[in-house]
Backbone as a printed PyTorch tensor [residue, N CA C, xyz], in Angstrom:
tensor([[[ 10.2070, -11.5380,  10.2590],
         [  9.0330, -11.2530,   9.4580],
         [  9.0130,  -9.7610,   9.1040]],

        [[  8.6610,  -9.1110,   8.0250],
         [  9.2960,  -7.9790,   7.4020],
         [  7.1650,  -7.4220,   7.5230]],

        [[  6.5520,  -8.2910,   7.5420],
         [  5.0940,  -7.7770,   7.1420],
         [  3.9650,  -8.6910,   8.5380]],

        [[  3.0930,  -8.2120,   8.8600],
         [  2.7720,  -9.1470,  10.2010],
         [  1.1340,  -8.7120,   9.5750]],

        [[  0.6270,  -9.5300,   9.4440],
         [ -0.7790, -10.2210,   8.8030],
         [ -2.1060, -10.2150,   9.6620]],

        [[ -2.7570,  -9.5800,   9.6100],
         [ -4.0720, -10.2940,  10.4930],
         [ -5.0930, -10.4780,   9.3030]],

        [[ -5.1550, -11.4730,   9.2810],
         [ -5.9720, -12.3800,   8.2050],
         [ -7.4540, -12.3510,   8.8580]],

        [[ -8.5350, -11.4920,   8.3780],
         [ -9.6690, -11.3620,   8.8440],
         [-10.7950, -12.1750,   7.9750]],

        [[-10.3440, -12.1690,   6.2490],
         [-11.3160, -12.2500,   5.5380],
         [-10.4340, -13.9420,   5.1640]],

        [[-10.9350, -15.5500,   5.0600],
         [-10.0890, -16.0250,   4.6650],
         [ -9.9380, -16.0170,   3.4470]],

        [[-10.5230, -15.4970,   2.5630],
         [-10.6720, -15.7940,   0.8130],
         [ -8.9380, -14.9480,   0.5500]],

        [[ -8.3750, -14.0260,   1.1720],
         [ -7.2460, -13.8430,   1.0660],
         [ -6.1130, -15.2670,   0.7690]],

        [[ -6.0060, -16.1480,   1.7090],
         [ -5.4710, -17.2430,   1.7260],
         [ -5.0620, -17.5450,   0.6550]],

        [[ -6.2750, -17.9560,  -0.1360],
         [ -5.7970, -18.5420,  -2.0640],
         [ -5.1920, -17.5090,  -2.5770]],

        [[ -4.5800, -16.3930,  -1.9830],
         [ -4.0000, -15.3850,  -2.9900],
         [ -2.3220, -14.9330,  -2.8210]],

        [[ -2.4440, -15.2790,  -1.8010],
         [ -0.6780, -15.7250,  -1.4820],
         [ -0.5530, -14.3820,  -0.8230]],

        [[ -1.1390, -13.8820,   0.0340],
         [ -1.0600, -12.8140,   0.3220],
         [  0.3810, -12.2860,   1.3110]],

        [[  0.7600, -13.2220,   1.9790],
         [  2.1130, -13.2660,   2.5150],
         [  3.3230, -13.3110,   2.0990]],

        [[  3.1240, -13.4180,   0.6410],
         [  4.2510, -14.0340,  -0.2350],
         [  4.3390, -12.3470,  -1.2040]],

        [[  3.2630, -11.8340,  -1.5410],
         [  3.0600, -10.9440,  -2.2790],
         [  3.4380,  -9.4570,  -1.4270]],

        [[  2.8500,  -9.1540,  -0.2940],
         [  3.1320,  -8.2720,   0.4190],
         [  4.5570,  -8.2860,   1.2390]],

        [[  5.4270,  -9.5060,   1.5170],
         [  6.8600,  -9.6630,   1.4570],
         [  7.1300,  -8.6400,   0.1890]],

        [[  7.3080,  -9.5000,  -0.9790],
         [  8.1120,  -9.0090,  -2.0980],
         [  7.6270,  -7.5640,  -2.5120]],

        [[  6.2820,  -6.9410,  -2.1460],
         [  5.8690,  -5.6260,  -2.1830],
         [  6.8500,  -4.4980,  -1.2220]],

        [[  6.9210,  -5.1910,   0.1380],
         [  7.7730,  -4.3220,   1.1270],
         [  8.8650,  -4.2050,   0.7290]],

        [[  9.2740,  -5.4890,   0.3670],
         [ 11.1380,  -5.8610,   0.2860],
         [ 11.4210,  -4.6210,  -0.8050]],

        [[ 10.6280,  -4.9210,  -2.1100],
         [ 11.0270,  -4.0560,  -3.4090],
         [ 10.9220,  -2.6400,  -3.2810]],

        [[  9.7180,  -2.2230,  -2.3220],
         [  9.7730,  -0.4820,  -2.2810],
         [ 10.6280,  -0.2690,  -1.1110]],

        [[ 11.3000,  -1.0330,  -0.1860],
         [ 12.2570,  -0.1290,   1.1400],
         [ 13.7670,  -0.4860,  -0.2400]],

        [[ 13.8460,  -1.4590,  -0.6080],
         [ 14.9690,  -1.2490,  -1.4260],
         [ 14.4510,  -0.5310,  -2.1680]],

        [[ 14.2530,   0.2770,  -2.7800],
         [ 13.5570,   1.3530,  -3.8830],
         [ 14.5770,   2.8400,  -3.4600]],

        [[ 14.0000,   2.6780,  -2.1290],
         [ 14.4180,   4.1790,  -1.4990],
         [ 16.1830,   4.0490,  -0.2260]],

        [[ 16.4850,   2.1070,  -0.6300],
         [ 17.5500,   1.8330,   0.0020],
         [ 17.6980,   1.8720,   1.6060]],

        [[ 16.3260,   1.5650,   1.9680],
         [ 16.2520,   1.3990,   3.3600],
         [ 15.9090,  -0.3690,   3.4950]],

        [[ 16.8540,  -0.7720,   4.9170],
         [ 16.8110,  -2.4310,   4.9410],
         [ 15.4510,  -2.6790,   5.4860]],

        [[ 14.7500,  -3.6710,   4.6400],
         [ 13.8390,  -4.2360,   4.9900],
         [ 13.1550,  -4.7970,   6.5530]],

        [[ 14.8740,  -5.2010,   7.1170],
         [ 14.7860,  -5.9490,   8.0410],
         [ 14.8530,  -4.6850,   9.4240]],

        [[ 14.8820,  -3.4410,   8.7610],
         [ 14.8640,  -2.7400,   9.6280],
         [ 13.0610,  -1.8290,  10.2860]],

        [[ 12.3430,  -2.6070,   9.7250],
         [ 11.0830,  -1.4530,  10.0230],
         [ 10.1390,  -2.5850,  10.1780]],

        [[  9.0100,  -2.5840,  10.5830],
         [  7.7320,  -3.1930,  10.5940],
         [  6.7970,  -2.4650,  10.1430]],

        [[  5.7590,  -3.3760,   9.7010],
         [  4.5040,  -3.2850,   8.6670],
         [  3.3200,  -4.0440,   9.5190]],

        [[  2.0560,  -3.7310,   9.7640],
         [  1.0130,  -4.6620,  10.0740],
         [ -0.2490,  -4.4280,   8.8350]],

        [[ -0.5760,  -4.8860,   8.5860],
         [ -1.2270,  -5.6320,   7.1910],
         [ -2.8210,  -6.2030,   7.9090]],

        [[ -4.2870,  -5.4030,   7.8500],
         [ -4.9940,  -6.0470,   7.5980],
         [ -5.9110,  -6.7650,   6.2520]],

        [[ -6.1120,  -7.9640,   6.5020],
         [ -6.6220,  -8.3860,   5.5610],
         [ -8.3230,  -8.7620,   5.8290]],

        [[ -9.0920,  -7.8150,   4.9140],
         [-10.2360,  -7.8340,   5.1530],
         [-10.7010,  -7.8900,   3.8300]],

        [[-12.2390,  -7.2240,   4.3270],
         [-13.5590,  -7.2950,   3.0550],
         [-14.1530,  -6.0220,   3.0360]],

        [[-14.9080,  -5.7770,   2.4640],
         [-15.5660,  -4.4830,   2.1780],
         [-16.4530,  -3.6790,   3.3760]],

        [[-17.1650,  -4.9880,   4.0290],
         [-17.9140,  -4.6170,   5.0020],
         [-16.6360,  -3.4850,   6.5870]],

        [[-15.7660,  -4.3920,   6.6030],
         [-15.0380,  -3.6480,   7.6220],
         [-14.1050,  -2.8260,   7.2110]],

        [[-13.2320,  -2.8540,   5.5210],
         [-13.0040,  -1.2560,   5.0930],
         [-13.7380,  -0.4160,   5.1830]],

        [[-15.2030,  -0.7570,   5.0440],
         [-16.5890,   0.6030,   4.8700],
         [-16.2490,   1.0270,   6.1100]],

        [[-16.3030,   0.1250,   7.3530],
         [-16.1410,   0.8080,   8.5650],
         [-15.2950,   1.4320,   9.1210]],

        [[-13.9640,   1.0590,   8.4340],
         [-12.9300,   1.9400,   8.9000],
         [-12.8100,   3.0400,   8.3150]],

        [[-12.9740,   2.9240,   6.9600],
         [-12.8850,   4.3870,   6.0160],
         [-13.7280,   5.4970,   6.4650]],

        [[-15.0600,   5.0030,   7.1820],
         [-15.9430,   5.9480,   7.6820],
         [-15.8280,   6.5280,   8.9360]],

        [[-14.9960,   5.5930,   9.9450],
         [-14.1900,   6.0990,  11.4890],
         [-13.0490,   6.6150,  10.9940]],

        [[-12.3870,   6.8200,  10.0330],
         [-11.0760,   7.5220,  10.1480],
         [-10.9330,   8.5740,   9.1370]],

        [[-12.0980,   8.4330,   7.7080],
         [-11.4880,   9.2280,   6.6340],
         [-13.2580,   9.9000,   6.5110]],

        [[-14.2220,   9.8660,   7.6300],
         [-15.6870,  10.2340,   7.2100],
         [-16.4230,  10.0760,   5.4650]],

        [[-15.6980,   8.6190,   4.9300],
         [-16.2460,   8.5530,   3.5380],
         [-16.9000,   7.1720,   4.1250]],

        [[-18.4410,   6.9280,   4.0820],
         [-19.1840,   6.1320,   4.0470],
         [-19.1610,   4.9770,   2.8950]],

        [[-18.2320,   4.2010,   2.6280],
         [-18.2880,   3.3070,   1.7020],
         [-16.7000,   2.7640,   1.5240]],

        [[-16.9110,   1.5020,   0.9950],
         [-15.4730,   0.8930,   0.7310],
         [-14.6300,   1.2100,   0.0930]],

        [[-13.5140,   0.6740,   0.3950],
         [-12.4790,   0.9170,  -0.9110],
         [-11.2560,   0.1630,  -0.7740]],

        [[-10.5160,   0.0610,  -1.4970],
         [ -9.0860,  -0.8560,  -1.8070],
         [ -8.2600,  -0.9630,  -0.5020]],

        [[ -7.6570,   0.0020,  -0.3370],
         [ -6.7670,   0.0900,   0.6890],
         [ -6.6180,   0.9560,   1.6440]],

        [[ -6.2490,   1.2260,   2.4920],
         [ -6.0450,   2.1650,   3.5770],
         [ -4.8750,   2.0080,   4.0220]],

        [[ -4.3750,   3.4180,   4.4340],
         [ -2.7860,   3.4660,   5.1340],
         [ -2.9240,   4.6080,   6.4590]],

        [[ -2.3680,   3.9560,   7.7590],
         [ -2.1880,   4.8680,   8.7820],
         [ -0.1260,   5.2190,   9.1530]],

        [[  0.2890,   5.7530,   8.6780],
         [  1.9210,   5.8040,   9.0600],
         [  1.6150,   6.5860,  10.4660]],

        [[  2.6060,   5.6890,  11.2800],
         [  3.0950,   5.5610,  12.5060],
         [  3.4540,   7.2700,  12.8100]],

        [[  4.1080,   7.6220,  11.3630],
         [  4.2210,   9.2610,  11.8480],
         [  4.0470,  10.1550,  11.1150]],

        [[  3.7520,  11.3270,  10.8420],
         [  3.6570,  12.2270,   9.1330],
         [  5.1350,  12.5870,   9.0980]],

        [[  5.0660,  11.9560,   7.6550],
         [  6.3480,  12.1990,   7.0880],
         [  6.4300,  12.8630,   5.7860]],

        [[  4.9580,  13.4160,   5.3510],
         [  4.3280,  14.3010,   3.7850],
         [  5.2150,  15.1460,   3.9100]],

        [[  5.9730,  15.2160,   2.4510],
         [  6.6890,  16.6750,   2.2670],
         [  5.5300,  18.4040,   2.2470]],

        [[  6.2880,  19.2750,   2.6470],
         [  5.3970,  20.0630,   2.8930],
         [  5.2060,  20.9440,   1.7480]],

        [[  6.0040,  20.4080,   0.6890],
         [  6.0840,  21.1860,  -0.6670],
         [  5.1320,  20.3120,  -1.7920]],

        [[  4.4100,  21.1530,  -2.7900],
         [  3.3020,  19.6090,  -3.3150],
         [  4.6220,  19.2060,  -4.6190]],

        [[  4.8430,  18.3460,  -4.0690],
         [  6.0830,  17.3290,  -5.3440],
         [  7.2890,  16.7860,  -4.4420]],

        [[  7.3220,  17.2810,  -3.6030],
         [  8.6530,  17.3780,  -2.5650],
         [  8.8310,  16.4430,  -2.2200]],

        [[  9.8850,  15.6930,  -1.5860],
         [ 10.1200,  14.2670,  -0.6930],
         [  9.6720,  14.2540,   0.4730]],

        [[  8.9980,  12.7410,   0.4330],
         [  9.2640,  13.1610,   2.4900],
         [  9.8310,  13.3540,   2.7960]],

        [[  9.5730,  13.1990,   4.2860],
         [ 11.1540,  13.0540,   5.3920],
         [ 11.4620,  11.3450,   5.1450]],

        [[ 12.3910,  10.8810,   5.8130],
         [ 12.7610,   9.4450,   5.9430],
         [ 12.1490,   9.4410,   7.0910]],

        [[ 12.2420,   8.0260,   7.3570],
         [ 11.5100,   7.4300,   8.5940],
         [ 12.9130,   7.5800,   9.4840]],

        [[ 12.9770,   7.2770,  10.6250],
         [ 14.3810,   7.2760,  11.3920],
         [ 13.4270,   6.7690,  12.7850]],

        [[ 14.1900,   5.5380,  13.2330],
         [ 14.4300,   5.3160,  14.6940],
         [ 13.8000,   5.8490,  15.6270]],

        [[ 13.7300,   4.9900,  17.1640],
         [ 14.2390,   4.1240,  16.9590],
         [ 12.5070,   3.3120,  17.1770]],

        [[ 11.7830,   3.6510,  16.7220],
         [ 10.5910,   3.5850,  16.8270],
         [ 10.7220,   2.5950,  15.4450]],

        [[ 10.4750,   1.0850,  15.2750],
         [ 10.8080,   0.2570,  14.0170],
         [  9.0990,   0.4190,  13.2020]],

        [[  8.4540,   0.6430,  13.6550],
         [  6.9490,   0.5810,  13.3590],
         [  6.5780,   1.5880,  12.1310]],

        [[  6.1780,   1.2630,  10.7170],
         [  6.2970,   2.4080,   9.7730],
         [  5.0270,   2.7600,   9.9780]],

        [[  3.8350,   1.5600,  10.0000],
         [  2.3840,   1.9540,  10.0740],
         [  1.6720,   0.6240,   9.7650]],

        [[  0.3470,   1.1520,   9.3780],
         [ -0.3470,  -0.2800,   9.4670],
         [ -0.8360,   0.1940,   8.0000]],

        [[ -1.6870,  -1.0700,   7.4310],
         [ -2.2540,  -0.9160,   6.3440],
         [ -3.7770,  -1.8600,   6.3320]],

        [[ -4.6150,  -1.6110,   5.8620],
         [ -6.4560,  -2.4310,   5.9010],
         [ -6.1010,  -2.8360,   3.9970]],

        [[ -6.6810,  -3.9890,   3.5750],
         [ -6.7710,  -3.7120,   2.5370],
         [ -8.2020,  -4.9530,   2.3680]],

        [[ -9.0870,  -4.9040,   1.2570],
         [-10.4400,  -5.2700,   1.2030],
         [-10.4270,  -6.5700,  -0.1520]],

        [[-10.6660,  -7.2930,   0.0420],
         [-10.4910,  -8.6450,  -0.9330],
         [-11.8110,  -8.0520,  -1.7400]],

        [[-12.6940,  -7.6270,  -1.8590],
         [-13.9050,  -7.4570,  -2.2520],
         [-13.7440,  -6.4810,  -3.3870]],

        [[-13.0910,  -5.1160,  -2.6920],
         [-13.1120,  -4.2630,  -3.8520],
         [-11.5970,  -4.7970,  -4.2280]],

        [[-10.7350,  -5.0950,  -4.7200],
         [ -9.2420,  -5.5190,  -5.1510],
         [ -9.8560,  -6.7240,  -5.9950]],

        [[-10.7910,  -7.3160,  -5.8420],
         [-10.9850,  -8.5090,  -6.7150],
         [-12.1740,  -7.8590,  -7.6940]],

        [[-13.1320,  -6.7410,  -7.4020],
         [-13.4650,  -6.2450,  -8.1180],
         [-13.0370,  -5.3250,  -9.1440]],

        [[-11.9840,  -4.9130,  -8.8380],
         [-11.1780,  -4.0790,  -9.4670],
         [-10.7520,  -4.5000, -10.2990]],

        [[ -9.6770,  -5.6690,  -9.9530],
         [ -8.8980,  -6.6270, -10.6650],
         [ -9.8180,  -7.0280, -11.7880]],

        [[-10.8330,  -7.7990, -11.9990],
         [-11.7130,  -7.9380, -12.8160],
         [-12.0700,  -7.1870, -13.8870]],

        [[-12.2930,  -5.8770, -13.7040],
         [-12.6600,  -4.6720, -14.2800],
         [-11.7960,  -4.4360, -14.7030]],

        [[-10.8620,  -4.3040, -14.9340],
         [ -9.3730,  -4.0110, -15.6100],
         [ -8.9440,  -4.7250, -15.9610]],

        [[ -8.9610,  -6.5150, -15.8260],
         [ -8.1930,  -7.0770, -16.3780],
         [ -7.0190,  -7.3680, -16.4540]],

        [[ -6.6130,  -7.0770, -15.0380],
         [ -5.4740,  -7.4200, -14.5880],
         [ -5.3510,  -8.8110, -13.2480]],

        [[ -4.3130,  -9.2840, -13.3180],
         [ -4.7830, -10.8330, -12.3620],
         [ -4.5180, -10.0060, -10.8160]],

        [[ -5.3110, -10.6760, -10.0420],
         [ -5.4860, -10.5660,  -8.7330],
         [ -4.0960, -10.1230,  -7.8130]],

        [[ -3.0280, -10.8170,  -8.1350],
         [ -1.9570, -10.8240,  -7.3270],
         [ -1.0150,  -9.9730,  -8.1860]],

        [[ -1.5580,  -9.4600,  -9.1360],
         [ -0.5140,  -8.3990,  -9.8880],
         [ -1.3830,  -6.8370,  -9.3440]],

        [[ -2.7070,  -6.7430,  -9.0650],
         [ -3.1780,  -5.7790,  -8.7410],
         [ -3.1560,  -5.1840,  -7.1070]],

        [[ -3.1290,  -6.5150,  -6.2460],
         [ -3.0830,  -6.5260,  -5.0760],
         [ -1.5670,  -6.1900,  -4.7690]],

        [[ -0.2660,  -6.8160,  -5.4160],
         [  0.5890,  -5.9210,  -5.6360],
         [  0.7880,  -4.4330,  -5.1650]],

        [[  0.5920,  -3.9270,  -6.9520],
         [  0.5000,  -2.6290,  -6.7760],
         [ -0.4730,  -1.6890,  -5.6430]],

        [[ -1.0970,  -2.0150,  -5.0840],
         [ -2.0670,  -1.9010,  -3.5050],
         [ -1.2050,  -1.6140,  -2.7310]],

        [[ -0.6170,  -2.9270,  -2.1790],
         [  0.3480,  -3.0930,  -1.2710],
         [  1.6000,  -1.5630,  -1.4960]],

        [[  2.2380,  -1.9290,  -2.6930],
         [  2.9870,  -0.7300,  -2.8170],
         [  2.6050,   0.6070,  -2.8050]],

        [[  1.5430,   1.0760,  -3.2710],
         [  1.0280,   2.3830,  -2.8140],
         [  0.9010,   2.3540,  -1.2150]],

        [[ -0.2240,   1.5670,  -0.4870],
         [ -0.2530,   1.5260,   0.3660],
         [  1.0810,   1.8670,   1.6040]],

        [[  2.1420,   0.9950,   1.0420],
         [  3.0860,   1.2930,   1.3620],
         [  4.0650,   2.5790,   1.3970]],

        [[  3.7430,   3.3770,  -0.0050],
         [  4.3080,   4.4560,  -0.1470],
         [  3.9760,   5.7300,   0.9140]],

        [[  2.4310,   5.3830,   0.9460],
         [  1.5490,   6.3180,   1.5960],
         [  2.1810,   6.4480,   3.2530]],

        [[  2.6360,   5.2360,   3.9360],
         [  3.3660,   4.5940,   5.1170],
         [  4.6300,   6.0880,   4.9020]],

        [[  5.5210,   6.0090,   3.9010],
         [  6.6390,   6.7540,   3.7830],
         [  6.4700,   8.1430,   3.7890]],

        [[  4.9210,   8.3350,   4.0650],
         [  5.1210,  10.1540,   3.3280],
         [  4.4360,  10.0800,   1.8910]],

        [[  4.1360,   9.3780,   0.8700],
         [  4.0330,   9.5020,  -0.2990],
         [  2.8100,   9.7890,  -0.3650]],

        [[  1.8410,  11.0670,  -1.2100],
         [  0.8030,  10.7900,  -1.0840],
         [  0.3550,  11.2550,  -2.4100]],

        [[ -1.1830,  11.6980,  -2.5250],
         [ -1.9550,  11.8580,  -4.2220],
         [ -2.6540,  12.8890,  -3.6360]],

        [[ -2.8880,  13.9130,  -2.8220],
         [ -4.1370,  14.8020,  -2.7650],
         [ -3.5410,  16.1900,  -3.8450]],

        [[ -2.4550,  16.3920,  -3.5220],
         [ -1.8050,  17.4770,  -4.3270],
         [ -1.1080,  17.0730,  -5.8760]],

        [[ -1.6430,  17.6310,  -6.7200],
         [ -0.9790,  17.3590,  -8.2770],
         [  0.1380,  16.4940,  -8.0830]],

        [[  1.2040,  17.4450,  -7.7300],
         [  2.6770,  17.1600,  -8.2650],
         [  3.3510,  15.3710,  -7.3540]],

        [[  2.5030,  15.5180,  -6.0330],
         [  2.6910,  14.9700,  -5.1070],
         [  1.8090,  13.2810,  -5.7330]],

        [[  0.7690,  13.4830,  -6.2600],
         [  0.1490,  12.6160,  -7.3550],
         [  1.2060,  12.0250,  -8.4810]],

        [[  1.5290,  13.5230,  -9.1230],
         [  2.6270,  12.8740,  -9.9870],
         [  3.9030,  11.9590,  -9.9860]],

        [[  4.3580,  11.9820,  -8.8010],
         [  5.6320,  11.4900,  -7.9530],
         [  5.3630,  10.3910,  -7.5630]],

        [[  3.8530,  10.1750,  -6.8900],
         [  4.2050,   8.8140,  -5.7620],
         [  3.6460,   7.7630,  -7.3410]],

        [[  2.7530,   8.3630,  -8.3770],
         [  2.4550,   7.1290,  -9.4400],
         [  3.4120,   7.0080, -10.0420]],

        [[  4.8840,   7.9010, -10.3950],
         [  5.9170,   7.2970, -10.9390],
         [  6.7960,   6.3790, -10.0910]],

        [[  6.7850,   6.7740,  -8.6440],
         [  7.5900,   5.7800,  -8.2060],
         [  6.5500,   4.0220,  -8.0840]],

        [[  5.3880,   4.2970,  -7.9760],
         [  4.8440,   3.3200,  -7.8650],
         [  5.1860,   2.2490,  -9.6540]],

        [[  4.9360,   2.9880, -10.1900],
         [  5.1600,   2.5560, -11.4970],
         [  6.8270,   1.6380, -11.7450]],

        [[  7.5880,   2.6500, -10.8180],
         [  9.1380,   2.9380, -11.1920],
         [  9.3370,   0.8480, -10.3320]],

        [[  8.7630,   0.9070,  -9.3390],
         [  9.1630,  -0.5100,  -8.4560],
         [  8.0290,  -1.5820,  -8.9270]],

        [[  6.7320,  -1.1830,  -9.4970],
         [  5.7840,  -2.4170,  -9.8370],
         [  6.8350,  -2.9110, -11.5290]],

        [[  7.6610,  -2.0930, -12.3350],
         [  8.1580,  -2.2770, -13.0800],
         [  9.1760,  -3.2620, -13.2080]],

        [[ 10.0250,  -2.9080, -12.0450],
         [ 10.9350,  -3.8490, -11.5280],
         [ 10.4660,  -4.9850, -11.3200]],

        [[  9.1400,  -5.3500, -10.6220],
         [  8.9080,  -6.9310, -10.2020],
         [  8.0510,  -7.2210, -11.2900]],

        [[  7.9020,  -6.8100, -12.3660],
         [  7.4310,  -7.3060, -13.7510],
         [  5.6390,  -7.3550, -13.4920]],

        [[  6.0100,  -5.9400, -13.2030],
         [  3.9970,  -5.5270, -13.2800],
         [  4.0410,  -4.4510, -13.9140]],

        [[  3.0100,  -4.3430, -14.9930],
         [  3.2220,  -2.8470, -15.9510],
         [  2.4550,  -2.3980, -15.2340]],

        [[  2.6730,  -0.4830, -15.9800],
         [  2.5040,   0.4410, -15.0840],
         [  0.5720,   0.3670, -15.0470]],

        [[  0.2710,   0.6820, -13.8130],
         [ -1.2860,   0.3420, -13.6900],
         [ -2.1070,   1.6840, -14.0900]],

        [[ -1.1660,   2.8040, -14.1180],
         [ -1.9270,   3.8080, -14.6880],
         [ -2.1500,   4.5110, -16.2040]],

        [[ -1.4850,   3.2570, -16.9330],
         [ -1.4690,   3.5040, -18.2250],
         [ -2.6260,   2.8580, -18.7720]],

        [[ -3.5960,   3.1410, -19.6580],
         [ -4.8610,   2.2040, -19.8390],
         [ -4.6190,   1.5060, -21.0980]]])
């Protein structure tokens, strides 16, 4: 198993969420040419009520939101545009991820994009964020939405930041 699930909210279920966050992991560790079968992922699947709560125990922002990422280790380049580090051994654990059916289906809606093409691109940021990839700094913004763009492209999702 490449992604390990705790299914909190069930409305996830109808969305193939196991099937989607596979082919999310698989496509961004091949992205950067690291084996899939080499790292672990834990994946919650929730709702708004218990993102609010985590976002507010870990990031002090009182309110929900899409996704959340904790990596197992900091791997942020220390330059704003720069690469991370790679992950390395022998510790297989990249990080965990929360993500909220509530706001992702609200989102999805609002944009007009289908559920499992938006939850997608989630997963893959989410994921990036796991690697080091992050958005607080410009350049570092600029980088992780092209690569996000660069692999949602590949599995035939246009780029989500183009309107």
């Amino acid at each position: 198993m490449t992604v390990e699930i705790l299914l909190e909210d069930s409305r996830w279920e109808d969305v193939g969420l196991q099937a989607l966050s596979d082919h999310a992991y698989c496509e961004t560790m091949s992205h950067f040419g690291y084996s899939s079968e080499d790292w672990e992922v834990s994946l919650l699947a929730c709702d708004d009520t218990r993102i609010a709560t985590l976002n507010a125990d870990f990031r002090d922002k009182d309110k929900a939101t899409n996704v959340l990422s904790w990596p197992s280790e900091v791997r942020g380049a220390e330059l704003d545009g720069g690469t991370p580090q790679a992950p390395e051994g022998p510790d297989p654990e990249l990080g965990d991820i929360a993500i909220s059916f509530d706001t992702c289906q609200r989102e999805a809606q609002g944009s007009g994009k289908t559920m499992p093409d938006h939850v997608t691109h989630l997963l893959v940021h989410g994921l990036l964020h796991l690697l080091g990839y992050d958005h607080v700094r410009d350049l570092d913004a600029t980088l992780m939405e092209g690569i996000e763009t660069e692999i949602l492209g590949k599995m035939g999702i246009s780029d989500p930041y183009r309107e």
